[in-house]
ChimeraX commands (.cxc) that place a marker at each C-alpha (Angstrom):
marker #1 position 41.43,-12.43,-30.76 radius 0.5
marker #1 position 39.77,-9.34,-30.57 radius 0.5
marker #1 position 36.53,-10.86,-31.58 radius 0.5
marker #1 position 36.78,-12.96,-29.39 radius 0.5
marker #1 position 37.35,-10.19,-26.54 radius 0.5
marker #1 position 34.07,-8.84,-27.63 radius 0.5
marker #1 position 31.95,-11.31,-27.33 radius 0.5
marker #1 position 33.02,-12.28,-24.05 radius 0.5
marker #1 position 32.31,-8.57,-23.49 radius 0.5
marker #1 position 28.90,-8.63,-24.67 radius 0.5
marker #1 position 28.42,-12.45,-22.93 radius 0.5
marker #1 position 29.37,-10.63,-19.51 radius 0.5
marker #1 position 27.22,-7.35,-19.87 radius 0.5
marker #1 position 24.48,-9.45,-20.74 radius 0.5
marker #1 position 25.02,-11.60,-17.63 radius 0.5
marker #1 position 25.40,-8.50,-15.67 radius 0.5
marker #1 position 22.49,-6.69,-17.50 radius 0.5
marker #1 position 20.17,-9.77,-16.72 radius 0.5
marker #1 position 21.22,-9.93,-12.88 radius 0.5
marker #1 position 19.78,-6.09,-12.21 radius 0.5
marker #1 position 17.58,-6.54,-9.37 radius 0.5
marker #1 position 14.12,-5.13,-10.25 radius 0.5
marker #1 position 12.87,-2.55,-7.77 radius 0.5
marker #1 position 9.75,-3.64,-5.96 radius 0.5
marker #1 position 7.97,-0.53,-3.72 radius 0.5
marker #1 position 5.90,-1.18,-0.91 radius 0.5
marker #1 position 3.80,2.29,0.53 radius 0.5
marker #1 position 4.42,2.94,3.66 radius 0.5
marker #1 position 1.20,1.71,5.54 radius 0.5
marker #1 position 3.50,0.13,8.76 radius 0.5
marker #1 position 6.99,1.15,10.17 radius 0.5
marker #1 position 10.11,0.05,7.93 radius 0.5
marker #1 position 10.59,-2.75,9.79 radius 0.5
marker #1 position 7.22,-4.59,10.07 radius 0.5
marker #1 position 6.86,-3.87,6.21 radius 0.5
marker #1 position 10.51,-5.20,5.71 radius 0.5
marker #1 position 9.55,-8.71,7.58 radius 0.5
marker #1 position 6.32,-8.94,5.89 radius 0.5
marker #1 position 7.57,-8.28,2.29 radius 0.5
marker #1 position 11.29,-9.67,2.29 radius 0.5
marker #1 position 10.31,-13.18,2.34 radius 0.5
marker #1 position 7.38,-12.70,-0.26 radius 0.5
marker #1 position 9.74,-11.32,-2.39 radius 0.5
marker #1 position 13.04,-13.99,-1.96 radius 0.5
marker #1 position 10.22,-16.69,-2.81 radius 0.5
marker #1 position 9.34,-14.84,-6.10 radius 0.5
marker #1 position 12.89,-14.49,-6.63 radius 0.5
marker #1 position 13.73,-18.33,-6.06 radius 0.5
marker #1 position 10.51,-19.35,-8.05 radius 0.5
marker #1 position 10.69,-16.98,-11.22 radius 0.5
marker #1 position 14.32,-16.51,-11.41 radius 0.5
marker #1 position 13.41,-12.60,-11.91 radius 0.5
marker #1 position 15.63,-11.06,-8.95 radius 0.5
marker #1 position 13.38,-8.44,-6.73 radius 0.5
marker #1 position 14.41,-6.06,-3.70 radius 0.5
marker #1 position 12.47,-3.89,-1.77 radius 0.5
marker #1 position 12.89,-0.51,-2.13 radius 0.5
marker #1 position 10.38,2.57,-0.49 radius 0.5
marker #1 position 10.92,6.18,0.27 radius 0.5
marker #1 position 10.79,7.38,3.96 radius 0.5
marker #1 position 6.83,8.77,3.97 radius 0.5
marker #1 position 4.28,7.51,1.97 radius 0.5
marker #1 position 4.29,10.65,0.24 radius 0.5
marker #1 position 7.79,10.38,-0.85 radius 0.5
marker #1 position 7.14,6.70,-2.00 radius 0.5
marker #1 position 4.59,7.63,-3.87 radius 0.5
marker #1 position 6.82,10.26,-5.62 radius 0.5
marker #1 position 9.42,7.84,-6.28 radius 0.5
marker #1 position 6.23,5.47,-7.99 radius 0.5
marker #1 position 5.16,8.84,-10.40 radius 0.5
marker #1 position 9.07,9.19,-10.69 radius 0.5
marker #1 position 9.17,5.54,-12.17 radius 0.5
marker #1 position 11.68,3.87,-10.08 radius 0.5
marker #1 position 9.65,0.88,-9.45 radius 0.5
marker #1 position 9.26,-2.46,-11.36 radius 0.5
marker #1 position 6.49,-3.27,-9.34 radius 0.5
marker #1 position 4.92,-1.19,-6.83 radius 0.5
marker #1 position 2.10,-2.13,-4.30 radius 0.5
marker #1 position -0.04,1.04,-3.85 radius 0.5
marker #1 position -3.13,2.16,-4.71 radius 0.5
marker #1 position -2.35,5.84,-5.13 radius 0.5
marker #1 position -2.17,5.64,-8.49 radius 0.5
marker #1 position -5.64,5.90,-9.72 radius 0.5
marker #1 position -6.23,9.67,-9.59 radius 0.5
marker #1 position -6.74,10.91,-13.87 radius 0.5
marker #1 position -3.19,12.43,-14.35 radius 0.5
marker #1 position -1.50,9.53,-12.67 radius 0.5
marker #1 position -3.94,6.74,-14.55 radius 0.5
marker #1 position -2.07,8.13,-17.57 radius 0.5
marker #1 position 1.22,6.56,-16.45 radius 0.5
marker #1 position -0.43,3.04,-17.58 radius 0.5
marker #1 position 0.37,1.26,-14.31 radius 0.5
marker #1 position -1.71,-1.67,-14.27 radius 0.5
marker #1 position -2.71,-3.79,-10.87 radius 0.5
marker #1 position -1.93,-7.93,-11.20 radius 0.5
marker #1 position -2.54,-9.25,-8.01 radius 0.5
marker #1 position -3.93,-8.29,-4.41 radius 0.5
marker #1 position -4.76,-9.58,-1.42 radius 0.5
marker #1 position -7.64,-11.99,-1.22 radius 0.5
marker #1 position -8.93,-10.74,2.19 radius 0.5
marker #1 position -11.32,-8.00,3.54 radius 0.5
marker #1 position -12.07,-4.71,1.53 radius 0.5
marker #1 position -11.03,-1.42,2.88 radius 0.5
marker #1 position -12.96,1.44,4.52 radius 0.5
marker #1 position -12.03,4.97,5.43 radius 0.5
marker #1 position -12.20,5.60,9.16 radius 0.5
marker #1 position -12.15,8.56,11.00 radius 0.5
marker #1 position -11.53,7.29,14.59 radius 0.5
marker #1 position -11.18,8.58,18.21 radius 0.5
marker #1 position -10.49,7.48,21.75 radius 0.5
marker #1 position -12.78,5.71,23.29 radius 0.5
marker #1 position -12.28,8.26,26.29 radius 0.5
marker #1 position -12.54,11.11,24.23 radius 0.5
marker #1 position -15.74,13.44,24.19 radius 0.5
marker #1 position -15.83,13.57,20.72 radius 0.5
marker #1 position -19.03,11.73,20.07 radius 0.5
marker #1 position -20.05,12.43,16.09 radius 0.5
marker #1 position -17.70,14.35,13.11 radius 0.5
marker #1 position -18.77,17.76,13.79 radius 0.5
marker #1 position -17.31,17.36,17.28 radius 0.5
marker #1 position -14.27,17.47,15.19 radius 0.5
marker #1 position -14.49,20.87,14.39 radius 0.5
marker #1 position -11.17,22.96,14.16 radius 0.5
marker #1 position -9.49,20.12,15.80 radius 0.5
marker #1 position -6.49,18.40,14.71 radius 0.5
marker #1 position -6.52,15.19,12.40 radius 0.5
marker #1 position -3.80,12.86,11.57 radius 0.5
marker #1 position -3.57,11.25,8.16 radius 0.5
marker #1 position -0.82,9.77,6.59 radius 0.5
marker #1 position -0.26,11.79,3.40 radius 0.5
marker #1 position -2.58,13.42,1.22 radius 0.5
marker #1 position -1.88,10.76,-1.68 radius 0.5
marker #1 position -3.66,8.24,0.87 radius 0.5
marker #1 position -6.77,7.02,-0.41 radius 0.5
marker #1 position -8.88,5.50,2.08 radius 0.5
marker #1 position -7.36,6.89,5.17 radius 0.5
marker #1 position -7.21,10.60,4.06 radius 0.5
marker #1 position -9.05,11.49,0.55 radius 0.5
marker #1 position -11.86,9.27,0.87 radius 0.5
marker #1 position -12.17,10.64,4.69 radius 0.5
marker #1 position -11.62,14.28,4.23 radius 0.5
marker #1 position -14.01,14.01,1.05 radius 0.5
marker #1 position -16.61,12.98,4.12 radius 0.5
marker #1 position -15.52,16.01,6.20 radius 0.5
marker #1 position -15.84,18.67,3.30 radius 0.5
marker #1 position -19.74,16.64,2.86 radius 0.5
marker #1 position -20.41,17.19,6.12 radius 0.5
marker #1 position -18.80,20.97,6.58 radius 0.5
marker #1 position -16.69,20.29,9.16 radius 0.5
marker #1 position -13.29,21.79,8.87 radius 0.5
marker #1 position -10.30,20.42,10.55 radius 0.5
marker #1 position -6.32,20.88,11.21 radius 0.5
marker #1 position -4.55,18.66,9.47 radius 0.5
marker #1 position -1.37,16.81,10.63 radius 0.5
marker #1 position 0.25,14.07,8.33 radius 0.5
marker #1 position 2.67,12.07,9.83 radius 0.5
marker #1 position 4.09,9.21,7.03 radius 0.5
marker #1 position 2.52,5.65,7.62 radius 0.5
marker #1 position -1.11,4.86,9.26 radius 0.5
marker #1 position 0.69,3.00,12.01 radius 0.5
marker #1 position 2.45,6.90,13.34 radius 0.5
marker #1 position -1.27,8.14,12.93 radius 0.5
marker #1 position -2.39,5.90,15.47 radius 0.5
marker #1 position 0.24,5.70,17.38 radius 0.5
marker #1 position -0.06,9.89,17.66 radius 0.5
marker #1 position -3.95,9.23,18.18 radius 0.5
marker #1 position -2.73,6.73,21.58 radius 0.5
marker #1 position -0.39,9.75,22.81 radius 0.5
marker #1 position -3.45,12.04,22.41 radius 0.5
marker #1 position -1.43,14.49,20.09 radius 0.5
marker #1 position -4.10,14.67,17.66 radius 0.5
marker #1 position -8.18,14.68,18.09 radius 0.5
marker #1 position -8.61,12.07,15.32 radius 0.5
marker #1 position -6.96,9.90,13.02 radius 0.5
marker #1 position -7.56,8.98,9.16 radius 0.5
marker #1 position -6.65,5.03,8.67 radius 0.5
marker #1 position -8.25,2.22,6.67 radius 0.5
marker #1 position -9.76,-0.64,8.70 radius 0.5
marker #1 position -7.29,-3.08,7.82 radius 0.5
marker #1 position -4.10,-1.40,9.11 radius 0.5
marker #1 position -6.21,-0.40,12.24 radius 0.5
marker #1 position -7.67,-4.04,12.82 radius 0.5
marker #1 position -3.83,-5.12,12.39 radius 0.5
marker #1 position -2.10,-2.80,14.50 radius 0.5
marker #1 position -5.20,-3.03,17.87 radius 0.5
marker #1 position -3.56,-6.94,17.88 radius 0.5
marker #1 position -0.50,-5.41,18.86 radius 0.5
marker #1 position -0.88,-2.12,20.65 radius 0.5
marker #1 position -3.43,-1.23,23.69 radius 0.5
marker #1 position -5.81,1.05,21.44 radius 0.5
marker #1 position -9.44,1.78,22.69 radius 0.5
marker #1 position -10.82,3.67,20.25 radius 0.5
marker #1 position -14.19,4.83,18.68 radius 0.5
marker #1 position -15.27,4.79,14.92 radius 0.5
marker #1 position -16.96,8.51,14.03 radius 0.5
marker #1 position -16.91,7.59,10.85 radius 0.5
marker #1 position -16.94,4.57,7.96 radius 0.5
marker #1 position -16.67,4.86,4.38 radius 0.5
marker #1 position -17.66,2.55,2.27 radius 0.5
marker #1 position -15.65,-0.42,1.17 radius 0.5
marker #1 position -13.01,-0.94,-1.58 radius 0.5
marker #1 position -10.25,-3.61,-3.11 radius 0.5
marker #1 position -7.59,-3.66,-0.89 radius 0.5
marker #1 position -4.36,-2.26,-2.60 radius 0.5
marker #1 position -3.01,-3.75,-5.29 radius 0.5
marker #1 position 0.44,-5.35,-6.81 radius 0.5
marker #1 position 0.92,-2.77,-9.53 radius 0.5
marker #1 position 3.43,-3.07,-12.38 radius 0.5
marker #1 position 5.07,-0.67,-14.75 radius 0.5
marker #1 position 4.47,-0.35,-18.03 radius 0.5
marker #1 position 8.33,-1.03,-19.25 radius 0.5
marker #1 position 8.43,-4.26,-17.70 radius 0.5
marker #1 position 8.05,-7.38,-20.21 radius 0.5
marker #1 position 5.51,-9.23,-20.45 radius 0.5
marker #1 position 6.83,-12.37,-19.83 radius 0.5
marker #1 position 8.26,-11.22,-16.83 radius 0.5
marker #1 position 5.01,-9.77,-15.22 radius 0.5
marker #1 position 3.22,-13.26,-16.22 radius 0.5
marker #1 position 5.97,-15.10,-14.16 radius 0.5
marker #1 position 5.28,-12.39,-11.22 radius 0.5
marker #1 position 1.94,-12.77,-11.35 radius 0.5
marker #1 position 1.86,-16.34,-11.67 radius 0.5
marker #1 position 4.16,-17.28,-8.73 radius 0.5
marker #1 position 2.06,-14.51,-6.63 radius 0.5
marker #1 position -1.60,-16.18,-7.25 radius 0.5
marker #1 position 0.37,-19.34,-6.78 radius 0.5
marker #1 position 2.10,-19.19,-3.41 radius 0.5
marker #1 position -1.12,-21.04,-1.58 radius 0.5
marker #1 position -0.80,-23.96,-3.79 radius 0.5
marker #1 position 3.16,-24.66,-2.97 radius 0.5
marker #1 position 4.54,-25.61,0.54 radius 0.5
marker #1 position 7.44,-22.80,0.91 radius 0.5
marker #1 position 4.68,-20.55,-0.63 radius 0.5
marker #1 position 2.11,-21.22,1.90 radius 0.5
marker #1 position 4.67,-21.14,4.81 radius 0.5
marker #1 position 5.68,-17.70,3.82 radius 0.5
marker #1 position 1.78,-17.10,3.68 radius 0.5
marker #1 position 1.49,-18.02,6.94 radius 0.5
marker #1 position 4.09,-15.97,8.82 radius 0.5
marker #1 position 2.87,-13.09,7.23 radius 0.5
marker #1 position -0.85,-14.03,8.43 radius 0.5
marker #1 position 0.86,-14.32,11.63 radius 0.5
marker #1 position 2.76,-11.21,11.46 radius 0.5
marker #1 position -0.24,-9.30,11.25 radius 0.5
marker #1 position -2.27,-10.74,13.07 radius 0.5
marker #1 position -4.75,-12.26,11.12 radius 0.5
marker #1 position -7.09,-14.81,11.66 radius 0.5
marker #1 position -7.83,-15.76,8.09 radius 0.5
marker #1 position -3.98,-16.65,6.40 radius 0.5
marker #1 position -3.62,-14.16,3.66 radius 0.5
marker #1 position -3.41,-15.23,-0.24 radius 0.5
marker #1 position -2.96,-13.47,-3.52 radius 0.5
marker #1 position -5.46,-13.23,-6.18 radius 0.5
marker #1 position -5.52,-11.88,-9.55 radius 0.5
marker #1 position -6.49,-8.02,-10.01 radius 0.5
marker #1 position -7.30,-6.56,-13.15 radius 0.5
marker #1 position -8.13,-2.69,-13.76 radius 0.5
marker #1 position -12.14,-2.93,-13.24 radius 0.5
marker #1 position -11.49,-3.66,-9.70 radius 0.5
marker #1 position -10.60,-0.21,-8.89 radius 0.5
marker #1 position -12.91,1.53,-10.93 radius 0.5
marker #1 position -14.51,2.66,-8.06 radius 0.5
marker #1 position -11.51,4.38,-6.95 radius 0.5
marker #1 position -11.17,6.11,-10.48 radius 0.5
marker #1 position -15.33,6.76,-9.98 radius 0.5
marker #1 position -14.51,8.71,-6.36 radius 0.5
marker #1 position -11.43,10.50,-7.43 radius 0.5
marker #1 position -13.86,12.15,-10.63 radius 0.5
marker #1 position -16.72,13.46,-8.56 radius 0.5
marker #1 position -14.33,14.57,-5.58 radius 0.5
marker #1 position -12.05,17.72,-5.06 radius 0.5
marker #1 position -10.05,16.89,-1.95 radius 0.5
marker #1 position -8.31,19.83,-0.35 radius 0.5
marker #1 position -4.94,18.76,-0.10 radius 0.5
marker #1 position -4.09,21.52,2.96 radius 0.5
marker link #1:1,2 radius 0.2
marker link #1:2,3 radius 0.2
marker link #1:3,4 radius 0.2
marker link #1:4,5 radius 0.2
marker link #1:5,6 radius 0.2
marker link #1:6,7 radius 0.2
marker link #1:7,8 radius 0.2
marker link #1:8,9 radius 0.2
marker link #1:9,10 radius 0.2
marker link #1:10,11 radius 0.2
marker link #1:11,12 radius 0.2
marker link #1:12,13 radius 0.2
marker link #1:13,14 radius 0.2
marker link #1:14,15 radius 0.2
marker link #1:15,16 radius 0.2
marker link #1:16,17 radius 0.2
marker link #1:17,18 radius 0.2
marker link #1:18,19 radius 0.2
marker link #1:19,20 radius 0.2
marker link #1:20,21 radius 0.2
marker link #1:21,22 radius 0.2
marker link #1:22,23 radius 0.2
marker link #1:23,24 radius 0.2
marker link #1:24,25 radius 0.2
marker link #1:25,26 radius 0.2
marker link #1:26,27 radius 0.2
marker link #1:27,28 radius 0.2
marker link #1:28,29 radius 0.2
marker link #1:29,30 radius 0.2
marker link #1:30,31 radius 0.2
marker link #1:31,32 radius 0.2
marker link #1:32,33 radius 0.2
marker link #1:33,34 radius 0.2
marker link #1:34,35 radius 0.2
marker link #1:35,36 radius 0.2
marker link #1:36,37 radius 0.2
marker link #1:37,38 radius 0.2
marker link #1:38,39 radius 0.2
marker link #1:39,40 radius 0.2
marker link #1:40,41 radius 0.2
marker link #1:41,42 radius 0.2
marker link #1:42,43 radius 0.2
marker link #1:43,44 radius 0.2
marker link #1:44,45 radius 0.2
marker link #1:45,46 radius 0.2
marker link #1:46,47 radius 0.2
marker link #1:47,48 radius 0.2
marker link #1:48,49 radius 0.2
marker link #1:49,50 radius 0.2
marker link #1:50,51 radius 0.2
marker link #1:51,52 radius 0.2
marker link #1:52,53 radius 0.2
marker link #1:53,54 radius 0.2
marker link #1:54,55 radius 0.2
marker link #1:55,56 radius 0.2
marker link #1:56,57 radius 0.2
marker link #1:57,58 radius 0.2
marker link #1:58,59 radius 0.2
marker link #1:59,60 radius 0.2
marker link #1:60,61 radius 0.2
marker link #1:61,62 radius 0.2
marker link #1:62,63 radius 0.2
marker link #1:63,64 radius 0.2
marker link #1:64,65 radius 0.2
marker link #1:65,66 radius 0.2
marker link #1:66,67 radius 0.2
marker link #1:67,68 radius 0.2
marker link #1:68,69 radius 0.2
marker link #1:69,70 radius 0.2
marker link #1:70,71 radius 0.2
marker link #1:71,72 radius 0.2
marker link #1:72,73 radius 0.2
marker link #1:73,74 radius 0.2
marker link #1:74,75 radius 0.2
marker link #1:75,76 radius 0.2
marker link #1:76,77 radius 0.2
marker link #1:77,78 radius 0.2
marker link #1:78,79 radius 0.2
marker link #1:79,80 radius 0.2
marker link #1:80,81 radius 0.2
marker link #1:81,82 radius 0.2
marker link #1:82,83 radius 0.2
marker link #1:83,84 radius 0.2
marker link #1:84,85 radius 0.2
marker link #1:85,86 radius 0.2
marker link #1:86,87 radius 0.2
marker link #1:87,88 radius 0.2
marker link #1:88,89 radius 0.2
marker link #1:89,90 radius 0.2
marker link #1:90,91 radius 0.2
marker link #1:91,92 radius 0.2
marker link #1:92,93 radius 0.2
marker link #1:93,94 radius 0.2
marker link #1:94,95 radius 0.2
marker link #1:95,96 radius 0.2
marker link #1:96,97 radius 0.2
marker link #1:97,98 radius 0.2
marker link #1:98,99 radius 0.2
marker link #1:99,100 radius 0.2
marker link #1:100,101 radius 0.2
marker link #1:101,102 radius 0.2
marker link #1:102,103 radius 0.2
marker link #1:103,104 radius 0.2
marker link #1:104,105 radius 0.2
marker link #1:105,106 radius 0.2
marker link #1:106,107 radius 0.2
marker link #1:107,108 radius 0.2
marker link #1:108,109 radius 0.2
marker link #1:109,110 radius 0.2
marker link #1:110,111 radius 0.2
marker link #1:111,112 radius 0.2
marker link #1:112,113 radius 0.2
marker link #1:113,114 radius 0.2
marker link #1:114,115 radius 0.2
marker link #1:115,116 radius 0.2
marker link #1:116,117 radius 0.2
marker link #1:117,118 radius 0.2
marker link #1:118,119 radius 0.2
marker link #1:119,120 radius 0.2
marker link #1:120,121 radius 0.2
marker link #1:121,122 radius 0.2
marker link #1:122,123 radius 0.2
marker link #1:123,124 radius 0.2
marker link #1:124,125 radius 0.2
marker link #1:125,126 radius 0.2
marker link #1:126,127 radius 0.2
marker link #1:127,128 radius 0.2
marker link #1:128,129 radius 0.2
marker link #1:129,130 radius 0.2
marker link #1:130,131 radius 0.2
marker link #1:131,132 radius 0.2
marker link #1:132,133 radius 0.2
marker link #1:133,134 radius 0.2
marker link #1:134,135 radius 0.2
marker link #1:135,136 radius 0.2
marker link #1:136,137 radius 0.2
marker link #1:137,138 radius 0.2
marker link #1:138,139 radius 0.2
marker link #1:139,140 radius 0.2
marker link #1:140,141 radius 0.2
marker link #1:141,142 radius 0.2
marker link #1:142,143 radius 0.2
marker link #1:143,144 radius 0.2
marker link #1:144,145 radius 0.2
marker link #1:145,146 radius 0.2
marker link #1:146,147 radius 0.2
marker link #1:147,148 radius 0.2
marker link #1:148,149 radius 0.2
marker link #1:149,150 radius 0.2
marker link #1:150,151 radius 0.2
marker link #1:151,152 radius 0.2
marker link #1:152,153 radius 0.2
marker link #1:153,154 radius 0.2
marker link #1:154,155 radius 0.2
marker link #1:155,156 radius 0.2
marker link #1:156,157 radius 0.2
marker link #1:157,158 radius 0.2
marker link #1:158,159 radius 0.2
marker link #1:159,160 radius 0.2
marker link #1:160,161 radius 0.2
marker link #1:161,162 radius 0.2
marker link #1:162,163 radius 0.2
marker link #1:163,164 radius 0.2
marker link #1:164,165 radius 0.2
marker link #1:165,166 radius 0.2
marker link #1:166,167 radius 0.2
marker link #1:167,168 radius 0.2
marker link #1:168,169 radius 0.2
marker link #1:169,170 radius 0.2
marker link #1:170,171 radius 0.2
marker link #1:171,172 radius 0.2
marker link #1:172,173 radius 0.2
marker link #1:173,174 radius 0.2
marker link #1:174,175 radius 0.2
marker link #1:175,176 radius 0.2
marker link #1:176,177 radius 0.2
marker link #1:177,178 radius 0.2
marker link #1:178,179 radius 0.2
marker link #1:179,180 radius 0.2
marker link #1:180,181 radius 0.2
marker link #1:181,182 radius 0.2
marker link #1:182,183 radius 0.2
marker link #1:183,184 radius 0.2
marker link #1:184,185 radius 0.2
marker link #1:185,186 radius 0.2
marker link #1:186,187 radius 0.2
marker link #1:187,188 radius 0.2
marker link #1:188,189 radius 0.2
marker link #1:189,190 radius 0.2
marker link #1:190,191 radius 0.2
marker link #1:191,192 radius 0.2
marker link #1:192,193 radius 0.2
marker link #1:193,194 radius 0.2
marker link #1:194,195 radius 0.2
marker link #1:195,196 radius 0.2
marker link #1:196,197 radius 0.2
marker link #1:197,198 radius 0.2
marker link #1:198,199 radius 0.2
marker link #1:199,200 radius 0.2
marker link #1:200,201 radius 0.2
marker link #1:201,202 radius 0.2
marker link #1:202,203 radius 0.2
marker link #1:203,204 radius 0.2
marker link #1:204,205 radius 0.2
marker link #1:205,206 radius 0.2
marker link #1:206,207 radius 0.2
marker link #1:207,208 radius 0.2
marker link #1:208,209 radius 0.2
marker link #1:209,210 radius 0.2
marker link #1:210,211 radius 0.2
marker link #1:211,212 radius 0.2
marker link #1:212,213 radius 0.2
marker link #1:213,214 radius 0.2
marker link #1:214,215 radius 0.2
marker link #1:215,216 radius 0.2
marker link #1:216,217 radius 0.2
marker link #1:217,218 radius 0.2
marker link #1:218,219 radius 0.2
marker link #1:219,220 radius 0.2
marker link #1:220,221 radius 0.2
marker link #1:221,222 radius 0.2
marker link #1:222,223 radius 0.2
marker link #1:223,224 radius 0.2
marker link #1:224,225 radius 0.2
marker link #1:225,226 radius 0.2
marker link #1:226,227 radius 0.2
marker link #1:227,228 radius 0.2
marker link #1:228,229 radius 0.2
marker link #1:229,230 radius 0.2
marker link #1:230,231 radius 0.2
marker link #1:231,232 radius 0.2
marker link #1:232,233 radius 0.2
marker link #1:233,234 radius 0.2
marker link #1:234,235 radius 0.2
marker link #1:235,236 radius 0.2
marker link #1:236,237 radius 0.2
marker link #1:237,238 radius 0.2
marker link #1:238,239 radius 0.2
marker link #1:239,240 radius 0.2
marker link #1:240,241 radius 0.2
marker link #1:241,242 radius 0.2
marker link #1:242,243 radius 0.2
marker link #1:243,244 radius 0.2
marker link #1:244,245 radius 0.2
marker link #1:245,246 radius 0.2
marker link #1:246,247 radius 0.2
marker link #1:247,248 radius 0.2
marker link #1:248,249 radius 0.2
marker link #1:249,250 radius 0.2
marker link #1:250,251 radius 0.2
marker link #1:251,252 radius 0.2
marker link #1:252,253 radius 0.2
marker link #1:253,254 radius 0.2
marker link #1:254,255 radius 0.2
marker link #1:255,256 radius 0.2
marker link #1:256,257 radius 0.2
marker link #1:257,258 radius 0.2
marker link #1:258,259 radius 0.2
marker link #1:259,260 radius 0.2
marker link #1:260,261 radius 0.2
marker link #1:261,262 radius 0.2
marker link #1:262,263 radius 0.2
marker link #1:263,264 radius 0.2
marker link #1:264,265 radius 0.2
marker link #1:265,266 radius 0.2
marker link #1:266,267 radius 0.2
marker link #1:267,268 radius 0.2
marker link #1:268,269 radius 0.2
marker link #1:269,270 radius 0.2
marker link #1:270,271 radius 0.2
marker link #1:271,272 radius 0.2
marker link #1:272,273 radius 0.2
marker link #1:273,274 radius 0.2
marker link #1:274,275 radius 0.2
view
């Protein structure tokens, strides 16, 4: 009898042990909510079609998300903060990404303002997200420092709050990427001006961590790049297209570690003040 106890033991942690959700972080880019509707439904289809259960999870600032990601509380993690040397090390690796438009740096004003070129920016104050953020603040800031033109610096948690600071005129400037900007105009009454444009790179990627098994990140992977070819898939593809406001319906595509290369290149041959 008492074998028998323990192997209905072991049969019911396993079950149990089996059911854990995996955590799946999202950087903040939008509010909470937008990235909740976008994500949710990507992530119930993966659950449905893999049978590996996956919940969102994502700190309160992109900064703290990001901490959380070093921390290792993600299964998966869609970032692309992770590609500076010491955090390389942690042997996330990217498996999918949006098949869609690369991203730029921009450094952007009103279109009412007088600021007219970046060294009109000098001493004033600049929103950014976080200084984690690649394209909106490092890859930015990296062209301030170029061009000697020092600035305040006010980071506010997603790119969204940077423009919507930028429409309340609390800031001079504001640090996005092109996508979350081209997004969020759809939406919001934004005239604005482009001072500056970096140039482009991958969009971020689905990253997973190195515990995971491999079987498991092959059914991930495979249900991601998949999602255009099945009905529910493509539906959910859709809304999201819609959600954003995009006129070309988004996809996923295999990534691999050469694609960001180029972000591993910039963050070698660039000290960004973080302050």
């Amino acid at each position: 009898m008492w074998r028998i106890f323990v192997c209905l033991m072991f049969v019911f942690t396993s079950t149990a042990i089996a059911a854990e959700p995996l955590q799946f972080g999202v950087l903040n880019q939008r509010s909470v909510l937008l990235t909740a509707q976008l994500w949710n439904p990507i992530l119930a289809y993966l659950t449905e079609k893999t049978g590996v259960p996956l919940v969102l999870k994502m700190g309160k600032t992109a900064q703290e998300t990001t901490m959380m990601t070093v921390r290792g509380d993600f299964d998966f993690v869609y970032t692309n903060h992770l590609f500076t040397p010491e955090r390389d090390k942690l042997g996330y690796r990217p498996i999918a990404r949006w098949d869609g438009a690369a991203i730029s740096g921009l450094l952007v004003v009103l279109a009412s303002s007088p600021y007219r070129q970046l060294s009109d920016l000098q001493g004033r104050t600049v929103g950014f997200p976080a200084t984690d953020s690649f394209a909106s603040y490092a890859v930015n800031m990296a062209k301030l420092q170029a061009s000697k033109v020092s600035v305040a610096t006010m980071f506010v948690g997603n790119q969204e709050a940077v423009l919507s600071n930028l429409q309340h005129e609390t800031i001079a400037a504001a640090g996005v990427n092109n996508v979350v900007l081209e997004s969020y105009i759809q939406r919001e009454p934004l005239a604005y001006r482009v001072l500056y444009q970096s140039p482009s790179y991958f969009d971020m990627p689905i990253m997973v961590n190195p515990r995971v098994p491999v079987a498991t990140v092959e059914k991930v992977q495979a249900a991601l790049i998949g999602m255009n070819q099945d009905v529910v898939g493509r539906a959910i593809l859709l809304s999201a297209s819609a959600l954003l406001k995009r006129d070309k319906a988004l996809n996923f595509v295999s990534a691999n570690q050469q694609d960001y290369d180029n972000y591993r290149v910039f963050y070698q041959h660039q000290q960004v003040r973080t302050r």
